[in-house]
N, C-alpha and C positions, 0 to 999 in steps of 0.2 A: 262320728266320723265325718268327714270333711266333702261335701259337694261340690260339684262346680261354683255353683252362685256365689262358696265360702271364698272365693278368691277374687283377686282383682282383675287379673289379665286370663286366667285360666277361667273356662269356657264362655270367654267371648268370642267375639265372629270377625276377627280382621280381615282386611282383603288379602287373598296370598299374593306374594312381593312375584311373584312368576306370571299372575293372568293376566297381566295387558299385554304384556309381547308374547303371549298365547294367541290370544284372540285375536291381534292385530298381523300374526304369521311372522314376527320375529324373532320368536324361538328356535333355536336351531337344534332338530333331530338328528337321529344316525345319518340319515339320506340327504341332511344337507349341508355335510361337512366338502368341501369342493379344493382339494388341496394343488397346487399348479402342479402341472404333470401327470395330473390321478389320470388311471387306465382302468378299466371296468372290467371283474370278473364275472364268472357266470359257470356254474355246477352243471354238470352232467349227471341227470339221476337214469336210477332204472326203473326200465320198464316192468318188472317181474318182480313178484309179491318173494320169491326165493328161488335163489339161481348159485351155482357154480361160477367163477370167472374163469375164463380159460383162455382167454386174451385179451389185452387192450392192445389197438395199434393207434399212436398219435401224431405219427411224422405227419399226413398230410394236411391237420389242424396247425401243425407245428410249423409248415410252408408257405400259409396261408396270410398275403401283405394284411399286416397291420398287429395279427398276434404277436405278444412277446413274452408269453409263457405256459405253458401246459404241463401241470401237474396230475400223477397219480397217487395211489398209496406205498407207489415205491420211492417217492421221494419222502413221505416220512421215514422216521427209524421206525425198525422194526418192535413193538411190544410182544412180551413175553406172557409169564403167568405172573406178572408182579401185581402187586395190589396197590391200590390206589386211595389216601385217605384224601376228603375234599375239607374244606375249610371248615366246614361242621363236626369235623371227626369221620363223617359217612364212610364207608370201608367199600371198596367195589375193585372193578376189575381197568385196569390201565388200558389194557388191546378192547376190550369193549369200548373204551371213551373212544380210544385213537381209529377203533372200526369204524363207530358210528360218522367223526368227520368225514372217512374214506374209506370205504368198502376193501377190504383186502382180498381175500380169497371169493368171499362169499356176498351178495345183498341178501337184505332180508325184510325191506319190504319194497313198494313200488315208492320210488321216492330215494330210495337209498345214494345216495352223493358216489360216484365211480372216478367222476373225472375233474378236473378244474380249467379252465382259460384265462386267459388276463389279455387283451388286446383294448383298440385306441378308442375303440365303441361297442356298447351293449350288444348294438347287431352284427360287427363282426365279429363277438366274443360267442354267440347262438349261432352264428356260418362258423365257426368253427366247434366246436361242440360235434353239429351236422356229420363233420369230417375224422370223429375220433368213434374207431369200430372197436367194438363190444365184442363178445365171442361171447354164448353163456348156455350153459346146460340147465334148462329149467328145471327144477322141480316143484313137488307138490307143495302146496301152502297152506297153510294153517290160522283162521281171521278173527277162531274166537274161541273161548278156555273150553268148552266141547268138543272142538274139534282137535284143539291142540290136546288135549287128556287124553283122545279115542287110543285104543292097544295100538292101532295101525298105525298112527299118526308119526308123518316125520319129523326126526329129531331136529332141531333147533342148533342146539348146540351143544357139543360132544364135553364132558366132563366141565361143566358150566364153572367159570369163578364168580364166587358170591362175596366172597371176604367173612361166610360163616361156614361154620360145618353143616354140612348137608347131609339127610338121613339117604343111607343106604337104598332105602324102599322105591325111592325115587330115580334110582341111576336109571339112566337110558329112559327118562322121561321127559318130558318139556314142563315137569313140576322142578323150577328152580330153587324155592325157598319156601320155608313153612313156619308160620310162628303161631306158638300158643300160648294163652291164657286161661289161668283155674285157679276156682277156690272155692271151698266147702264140699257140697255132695249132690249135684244137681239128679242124681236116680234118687237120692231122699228128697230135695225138692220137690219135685215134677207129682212123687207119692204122696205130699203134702198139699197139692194144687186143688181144689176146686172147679178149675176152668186151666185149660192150655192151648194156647193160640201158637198155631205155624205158618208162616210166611215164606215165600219162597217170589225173586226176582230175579229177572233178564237185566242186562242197563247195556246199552251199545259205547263204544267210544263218542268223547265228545270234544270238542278245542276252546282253547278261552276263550277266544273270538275279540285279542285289544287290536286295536285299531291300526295298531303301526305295523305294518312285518318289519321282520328284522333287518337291519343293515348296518354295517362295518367297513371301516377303512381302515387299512393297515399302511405304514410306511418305516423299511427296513433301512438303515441310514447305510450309506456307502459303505462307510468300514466294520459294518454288522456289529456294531456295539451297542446299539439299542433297538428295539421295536417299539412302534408307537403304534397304540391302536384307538379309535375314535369308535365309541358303538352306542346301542343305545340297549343298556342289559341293565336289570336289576341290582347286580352285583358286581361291579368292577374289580375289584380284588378275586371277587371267585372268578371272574375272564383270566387274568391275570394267572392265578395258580394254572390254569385248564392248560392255558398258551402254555406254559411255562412245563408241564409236564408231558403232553404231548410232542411238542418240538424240543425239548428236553433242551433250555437254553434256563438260567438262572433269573428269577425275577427280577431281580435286581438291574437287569437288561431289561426289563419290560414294562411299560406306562402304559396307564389306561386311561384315556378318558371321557368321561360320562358325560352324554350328551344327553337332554331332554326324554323322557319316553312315553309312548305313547301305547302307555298299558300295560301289563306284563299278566296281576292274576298268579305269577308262579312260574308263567309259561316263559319267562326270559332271563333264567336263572344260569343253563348251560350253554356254554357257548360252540354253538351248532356252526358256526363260518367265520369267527374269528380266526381260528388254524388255519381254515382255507388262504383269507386275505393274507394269511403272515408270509404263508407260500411262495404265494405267488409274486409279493412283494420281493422276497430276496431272491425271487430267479430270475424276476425282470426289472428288479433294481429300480422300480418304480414306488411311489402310491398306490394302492392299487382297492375300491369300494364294490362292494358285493351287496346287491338288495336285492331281497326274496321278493316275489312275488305273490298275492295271497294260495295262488294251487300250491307252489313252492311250502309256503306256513305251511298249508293241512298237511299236507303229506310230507311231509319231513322234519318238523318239529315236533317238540315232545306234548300230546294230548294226555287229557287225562286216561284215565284205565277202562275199560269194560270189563262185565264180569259177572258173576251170578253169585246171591247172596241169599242166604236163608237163617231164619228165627225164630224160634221158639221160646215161648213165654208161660209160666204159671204161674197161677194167682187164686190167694186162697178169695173165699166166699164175700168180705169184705174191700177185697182189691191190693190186699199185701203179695207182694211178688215173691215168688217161693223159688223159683231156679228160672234161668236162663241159660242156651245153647244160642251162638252164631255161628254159622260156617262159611266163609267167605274165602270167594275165588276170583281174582284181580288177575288182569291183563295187564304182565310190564313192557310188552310190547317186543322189540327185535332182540332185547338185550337186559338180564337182571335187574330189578331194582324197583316195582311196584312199589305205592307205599305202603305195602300190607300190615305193616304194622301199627301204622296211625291207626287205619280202619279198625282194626282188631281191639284196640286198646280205646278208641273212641267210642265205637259202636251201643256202647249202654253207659255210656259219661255220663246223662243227667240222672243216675239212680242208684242208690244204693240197694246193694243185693246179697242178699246170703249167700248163692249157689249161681256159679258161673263158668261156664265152660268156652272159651274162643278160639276158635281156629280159621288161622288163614294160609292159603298159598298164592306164591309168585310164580305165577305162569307167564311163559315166553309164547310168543306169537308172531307171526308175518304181519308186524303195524311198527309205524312208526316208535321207538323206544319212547315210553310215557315219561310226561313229565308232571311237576306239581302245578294242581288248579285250587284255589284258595279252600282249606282244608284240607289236602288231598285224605283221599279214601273216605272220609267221614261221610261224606253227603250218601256213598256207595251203602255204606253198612244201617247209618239213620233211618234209609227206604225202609228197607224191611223191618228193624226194631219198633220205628214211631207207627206202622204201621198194626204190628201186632199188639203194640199198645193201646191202639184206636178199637180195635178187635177186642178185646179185652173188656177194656170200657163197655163197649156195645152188650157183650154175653154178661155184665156186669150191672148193668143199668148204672153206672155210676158216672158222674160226671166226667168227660175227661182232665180236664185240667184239676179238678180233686182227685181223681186217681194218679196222677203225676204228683200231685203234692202228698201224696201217703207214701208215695217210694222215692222222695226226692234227693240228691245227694245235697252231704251240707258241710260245713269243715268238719274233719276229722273220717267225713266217707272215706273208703280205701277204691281206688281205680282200678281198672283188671289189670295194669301192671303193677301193681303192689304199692304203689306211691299216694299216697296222704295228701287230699283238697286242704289246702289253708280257705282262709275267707273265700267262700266262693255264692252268687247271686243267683244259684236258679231257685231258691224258693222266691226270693223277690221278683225275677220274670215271670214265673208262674200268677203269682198273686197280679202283677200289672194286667198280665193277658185277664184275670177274672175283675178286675176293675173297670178295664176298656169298656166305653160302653156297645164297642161293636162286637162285645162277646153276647152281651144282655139283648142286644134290639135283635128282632125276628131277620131272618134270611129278607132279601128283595125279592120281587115278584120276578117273575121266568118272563123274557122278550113277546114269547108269542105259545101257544098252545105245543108246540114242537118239541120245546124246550122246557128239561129239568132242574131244579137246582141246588144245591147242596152245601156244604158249609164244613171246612176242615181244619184241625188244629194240628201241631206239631213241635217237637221242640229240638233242640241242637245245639251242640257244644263245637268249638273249636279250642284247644290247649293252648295254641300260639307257642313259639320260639324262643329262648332267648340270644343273646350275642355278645360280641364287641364291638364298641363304635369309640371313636374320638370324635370330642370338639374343642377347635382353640378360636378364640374370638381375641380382639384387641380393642380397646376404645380410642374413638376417631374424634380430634379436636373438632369440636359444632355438635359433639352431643351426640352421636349415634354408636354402633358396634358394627363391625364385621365379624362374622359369625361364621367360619368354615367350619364344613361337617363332612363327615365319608357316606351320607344313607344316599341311595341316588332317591330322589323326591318324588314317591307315589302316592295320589290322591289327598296331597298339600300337605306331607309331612315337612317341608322349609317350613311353614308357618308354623304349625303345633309346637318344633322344637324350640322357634324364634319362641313362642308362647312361653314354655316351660323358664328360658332362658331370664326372658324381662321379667317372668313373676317375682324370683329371685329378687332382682334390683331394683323392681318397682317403676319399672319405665315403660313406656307405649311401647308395644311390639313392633309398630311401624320405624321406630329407633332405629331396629337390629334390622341388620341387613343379610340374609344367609347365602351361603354359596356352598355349593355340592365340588369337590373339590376333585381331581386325578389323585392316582392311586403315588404320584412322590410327592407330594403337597401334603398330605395329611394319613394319621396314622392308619391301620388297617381297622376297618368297618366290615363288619359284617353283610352280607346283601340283605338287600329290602324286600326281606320273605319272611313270612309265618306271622303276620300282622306285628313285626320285632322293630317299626326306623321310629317309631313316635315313642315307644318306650326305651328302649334302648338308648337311643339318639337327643332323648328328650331328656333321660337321667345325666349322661353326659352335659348337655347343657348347663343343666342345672347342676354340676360339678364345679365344672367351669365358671359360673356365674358367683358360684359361693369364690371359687379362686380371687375373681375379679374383685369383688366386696370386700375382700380381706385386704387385699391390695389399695384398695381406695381407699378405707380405712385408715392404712398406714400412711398414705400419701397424706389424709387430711388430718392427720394428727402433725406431720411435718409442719404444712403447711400453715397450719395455728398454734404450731408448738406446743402442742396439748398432749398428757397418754394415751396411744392408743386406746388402753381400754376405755378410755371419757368417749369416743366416738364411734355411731352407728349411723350405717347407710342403709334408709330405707327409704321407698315408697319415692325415688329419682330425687333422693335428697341423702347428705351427708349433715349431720344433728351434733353437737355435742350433749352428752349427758346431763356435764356438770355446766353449763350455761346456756339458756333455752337462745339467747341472743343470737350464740352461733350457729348459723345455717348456712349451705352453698350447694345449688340445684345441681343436677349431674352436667346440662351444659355450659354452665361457668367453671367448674370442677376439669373436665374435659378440657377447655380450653388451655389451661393452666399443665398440665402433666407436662409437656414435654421441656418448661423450664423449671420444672422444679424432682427433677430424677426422671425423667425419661417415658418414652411409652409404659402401657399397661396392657398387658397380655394376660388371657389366664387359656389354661386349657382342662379339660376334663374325659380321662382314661376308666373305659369301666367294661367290666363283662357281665354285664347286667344277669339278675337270674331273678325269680321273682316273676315274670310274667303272666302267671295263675291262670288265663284263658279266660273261657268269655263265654255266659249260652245267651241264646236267641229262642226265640219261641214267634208263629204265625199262626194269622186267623186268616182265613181264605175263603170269601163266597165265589161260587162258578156257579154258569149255568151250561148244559151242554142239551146240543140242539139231535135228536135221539133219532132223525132222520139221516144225520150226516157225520155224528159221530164228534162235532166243535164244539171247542169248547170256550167261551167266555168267560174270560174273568171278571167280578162285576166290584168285586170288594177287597182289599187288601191292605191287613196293619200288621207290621212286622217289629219285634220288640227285639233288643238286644241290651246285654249287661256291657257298659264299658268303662266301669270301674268309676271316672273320672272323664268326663266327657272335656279335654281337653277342646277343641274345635266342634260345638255341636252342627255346626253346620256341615262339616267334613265327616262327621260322625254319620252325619243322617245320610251322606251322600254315601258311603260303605255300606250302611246297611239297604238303602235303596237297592244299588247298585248288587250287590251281592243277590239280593231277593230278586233281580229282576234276571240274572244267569243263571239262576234255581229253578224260572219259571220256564225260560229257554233248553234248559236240560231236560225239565219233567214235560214238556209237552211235544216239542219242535226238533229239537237237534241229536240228528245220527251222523255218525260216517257210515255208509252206504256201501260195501262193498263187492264184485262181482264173484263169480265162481275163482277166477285166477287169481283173485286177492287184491284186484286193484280198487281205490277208491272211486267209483263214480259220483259224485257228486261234489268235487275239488273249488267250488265256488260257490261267494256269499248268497249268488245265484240262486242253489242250489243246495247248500248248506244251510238250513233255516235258523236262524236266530233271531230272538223276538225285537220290533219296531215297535216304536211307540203305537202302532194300533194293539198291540196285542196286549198291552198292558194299560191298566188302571194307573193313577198318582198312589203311588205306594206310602199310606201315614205311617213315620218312621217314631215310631218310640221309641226315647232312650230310655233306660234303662241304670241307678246310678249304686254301684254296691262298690264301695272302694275296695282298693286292692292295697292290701298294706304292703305288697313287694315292691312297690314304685312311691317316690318321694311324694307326689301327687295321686297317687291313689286311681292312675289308671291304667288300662288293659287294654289290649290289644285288640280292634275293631273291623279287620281285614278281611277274615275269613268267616265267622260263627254264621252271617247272615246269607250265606247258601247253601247250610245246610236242612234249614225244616221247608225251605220252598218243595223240595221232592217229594214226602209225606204228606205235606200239609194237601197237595190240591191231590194225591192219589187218595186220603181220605176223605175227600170234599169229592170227588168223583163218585165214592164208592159209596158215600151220604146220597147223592143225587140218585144213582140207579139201583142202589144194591148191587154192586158188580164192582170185584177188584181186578185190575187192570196189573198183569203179573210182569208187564215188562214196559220198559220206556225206549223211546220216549212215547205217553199217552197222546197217539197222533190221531187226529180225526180218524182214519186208515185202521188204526190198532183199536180203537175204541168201539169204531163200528160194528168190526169185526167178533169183539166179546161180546157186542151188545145182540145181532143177530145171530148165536151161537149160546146166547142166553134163556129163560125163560121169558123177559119182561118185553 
């Protein structure tokens, strides 16, 4: 099977056609679209984790020189119990989407959007805000799957819609959804175990933490026949549907277009203040740009879940795994839709298993409504699984990574949803992490006498996505391509697909010129989630690219008067077969089209499936200093399978990058919150996420197991690599002290606290 190296263009390292007007501040994000006339809005959230609304008054905002609109959620229509499918199929609840922009009856957590403005400036749109009174009957709030479970606990919400059926057992709970997984006999397992290990974790909510908040311009055209929205989201086609069913106007009325973004992770998937802008655009007949601010992000956009998760493992005497139990309990936040079922069905992915039993529920809580953070749920369920497999290992005396390699899954594994692995790379991961030689060489010595240090492995799966994407390209006389796509471009998918595209024709990637296109420009694309624009987006290409070759083919059989079949375009040359004589480079070819039949266009339609997912595996040395509870990272090499390392430079930067908001999860980052449910800690401030001091140069290994579902033999690289940073340093901690640390994040504070509450 076919490596990067076996290619010409594919895994090379071009510059992306995007970083110099990155780096030079000429790129243009959501916040700096500046359309003449624009008017600035600005949301009125609440104060209260859960409240009743019993009045809004907004005349006096509404009197106030210089405002020229103020909305509530009476100027949307009203939603029913109708159901709502999103562009993935996803099935949910309509009046929950249209809640979460605008709080109707009820908030439900501190953050919740109540009100809107639109005036001539940001700070007369916040004096007016000022001026719009609340009325609100507090009630009790609910911050975490404990509290929201308790008998007492107030309900949430009254006969919940999920878009599935709901067990009975549950009415009048704040348990919204339940899914299970099983197969075999895990009570004859467990009787067959020699050794069984149980785990049991805490995990707090946490945010992705990219760099841009959100922001949107809307502009509703006088005679309300079109909406134009300018944003910076992952998925412009999925804004597009959101707008479109929310305000219940026909897509076909509504443009979107993608500007630059600066991050997403998951977190920029639904569109949280696009409705808002649209708003307020057609009541004041203006432009009208809405940018969060980062308190605004934490507390009112979709973080990922908190929750509590537990596992159980046995294993006969040799280290074969005889049955497995998870239980997992996810926080979907104000409104249904946890990803409980990733977690469930992810939760023991790298292994195959006789006896397996999964369960998860969707609890509702006073937090902001969750959204996806790159794998969702997986990182949640891996804690405790790679955990009790470290435990295992340990009562086993058996190597860990050979214990991982005796229950590995491999094609033909079945996964706890009943679906069949094609080619899949975790015994190749595994094998790389025992080749590394930073598996073989000794721990580093400890900073100072204080300090202990430890050494952790882990390993982790992400499924990835698949989708629809279009690409139509055209060849441009002087020898290049324009290359339009629908993926909006995160972490240099323009380049990879520009990559995929030229391998085809045999041309420098620097040729192709890509553009990320508006949603009437080019066809419907799926959004740039579940590690899906570089494959997806990239088989298109190379659709496209075969189109284009076939075309040129025909032109240069024209053009020498020769069969078609006598001539092949390869390697940025068009060859006759039957006479070596005839040759003609792609830019004298190029030049020539438009007098001899016209431009050359191709495009490429596909809904990719195939995307087989991806494991990772880490090796983690820490030391942690036993007076104070910190911890240091001292050592860090993180492996990932990505099939076909299309860009290994962008490759390595995902898995870095991924590995280094695993390490910010497991050690630093909580949402904080007080008795009444409110966030304290709404700033980067105060919000810890890891700086370059906190982290080592993370060595990225790639990892190369082709994927035969992709033309090129690659997989999706987005998400795998934040999930074993959790395990990896909680068993590298519990290496160092003999002590497991049962909840995250392992804060100086939380460690301390186990460690003097310990024997040691």
């Amino acid at each position: 099977m076919k490596k990067s190296r076996d290619f010409k263009y594919i895994g090379q390292r071009p510059l992306r056609p995007d970083g110099i007007e990155k780096v030079t501040g000429k790129a243009l994000y959501g916040a700096d679209i500046n359309l003449p006339g624009t008017i600035h809005g600005k949301i009125l959230r609440s104060p209260h984790a859960h409240a009743r609304i019993l009045s809004i008054d907004t005349d006096k905002a509404k009197r106030l020189p210089g405002v020229h609109a103020v909305i509530t959620s009476k100027d949307l229509i009203k939603k029913h119990d109708q159901l709502y499918k999103d562009l993935e199929g996803t099935l949910s609840s309509l009046r929950y989407l249209s809640n979460n922009v605008l709080a109707e009856d009820k908030v439900l957590y501190v953050g919740h959007a109540v009100a809107a403005v639109a005036a001539n400036s940001p700070y007369v749109a916040l004096e007016a805000l000022s001026l719009v009174k609340v009325e609100y009957e507090v009630l009790r709030a609910v911050t975490d799957v404990q509290s929201s479970m308790d008998n007492d606990a107030p309900i949430l919400l009254k006969n919940p819609i999920t878009g599935s059926p709901r067990d009975d057992k549950f009415k009048n709970t704040n348990i919204v959804g339940r899914c299970e997984f099983s197969s075999g006999d895990v009570q004859l397992g467990f009787s067959q175990a020699a050794v069984v290990v149980e785990t049991e974790y805490k995990m707090n909510t946490v945010h992705q933490g990219y760099i841009e908040p959100q922001s949107a311009t809307a502009s509703w055209s006088k005679d309300d026949r079109q909406l134009k929205i300018w944003c910076s989201n992952q998925g412009h086609f999925s804004v597009r549907h959101e707008v479109s069913a929310i305000l219940e106007i026909p897509v076909s009325q509504i443009k979107v277009i993608p500007m630059e973004i600066g991050g997403g992770f998951g977190g920029k998937i639904t569109a949280h203040i696009e409705p808002v802008a649209a708003l307020l655009s057609r009541k004041s007949g203006k432009p009208v740009k809405i940018s969060l601010d980062r308190s605004e992000v934490l507390q009112s956009t979709g973080p990922t879940s908190g929750g509590i998760v537990k596992a159980k493992i046995g294993a006969t005497k040799e280290g074969k795994f005889t049955a497995v139990t998870c239980d997992i309990y996810l926080e979907a936040g104000a409104y249904p839709g946890s990803f409980i079922e990733n977690a469930c069905n992810t939760a023991f992915a790298p292994y195959e298993l006789p006896n397996l039993h999964i369960t998860g529920y969707d609890i509702v809580t006073n937090k902001p409504k969750t959204g996806a953070y790159r794998a969702p749920g997986t990182p949640n369920s891996a804690l405790a699984v790679e955990t009790a497999v470290d435990e295992i290992s340990r009562k086993l005396k058996i190597d860990p990574v050979d214990l991982r390699l005796k229950n590995a899954a491999d094609k033909g594994t079945r996964k706890a949803d009943g679906t069949i692995y094609p080619h899949i790379g975790m015994i190749q991961t595994a094998q790389s992490v025992l080749e590394h030689r930073h598996y073989s060489e000794s721990l580093p010595k400890a900073s100072s006498k204080s300090f202990k240090v430890g050494r952790g492995i882990a390993f982790g799966y992400s499924g990835n996505i698949n989708g629809a994407a279009t690409i139509v390209a055209h060849v441009v006389s002087g020898g290049t391509v324009s290359l339009i796509m629908g993926s909006v471009d995160i972490g240099g998918t323009r380049i990879s697909i520009a990559q995929q595209f030229a391998e085809v024709l045999g041309i420098n990637p620097d040729l192709v010129n890509p553009t990320v296109a508006d949603t009437d420009s080019i066809g419907y694309t799926s959004a740039s989630a579940g590690s899906s624009a570089s494959h997806k987006s990239g088989w298109a290409a190379y659709e496209c690219a075969l189109d284009i070759k076939d075309q040129l083919e025909a032109r240069v059989s024209k053009i020498w008067d020769v069969p078609k079949k006598t001539v092949v375009f390869e390697n940025g040359h068009a060859k006759s077969t039957a006479n070596s004589e005839l040759t003609m480079p792609f830019k004298e070819l190029s030049s020539l089209l438009d007098d001899t039949g016209g431009p050359i266009t191709g495009r490429g339609n596909v809904t990719a499936a195939g995307c087989a997912g991806s494991f990772s595996a880490n090796i983690v040395d820490l030391e942690i200093d036993m007076e104070t509870g910190k911890v240091n990272i001292l050592r860090y090499t993180a492996f990932q399978d990505a099939g076909t390392a299309i860009h290994p430079s962008y490759v390595e930067g995902q898995i870095q990058g991924g590995t280094v908001q695993g390490i910010g999860w497991a050690l630093h980052e909580e949402y904080v919150f007080n008795e009444q449910g409110a966030m304290t800690n709404p700033s980067l401030l105060d919000y810890r996420m890891p700086t370059s001091w906190d982290v080592p140069m993370i060595d990225a290994q790639i990892v190369e197991s082709y994927n035969p579902g992709h033309p090129y033999g690659a997989r999706g690289v987005g998400e795998a690599s934040i999930v074993p940073p959790l395990p990896a340093i909680s068993n590298a901690i519990n290496d160092a002290i003999d002590c497991r640390i049962p909840l995250l994040p392992m804060s100086p504070t939380n460690i301390y606290k186990f460690i003097a509450n310990s024997d040691h």
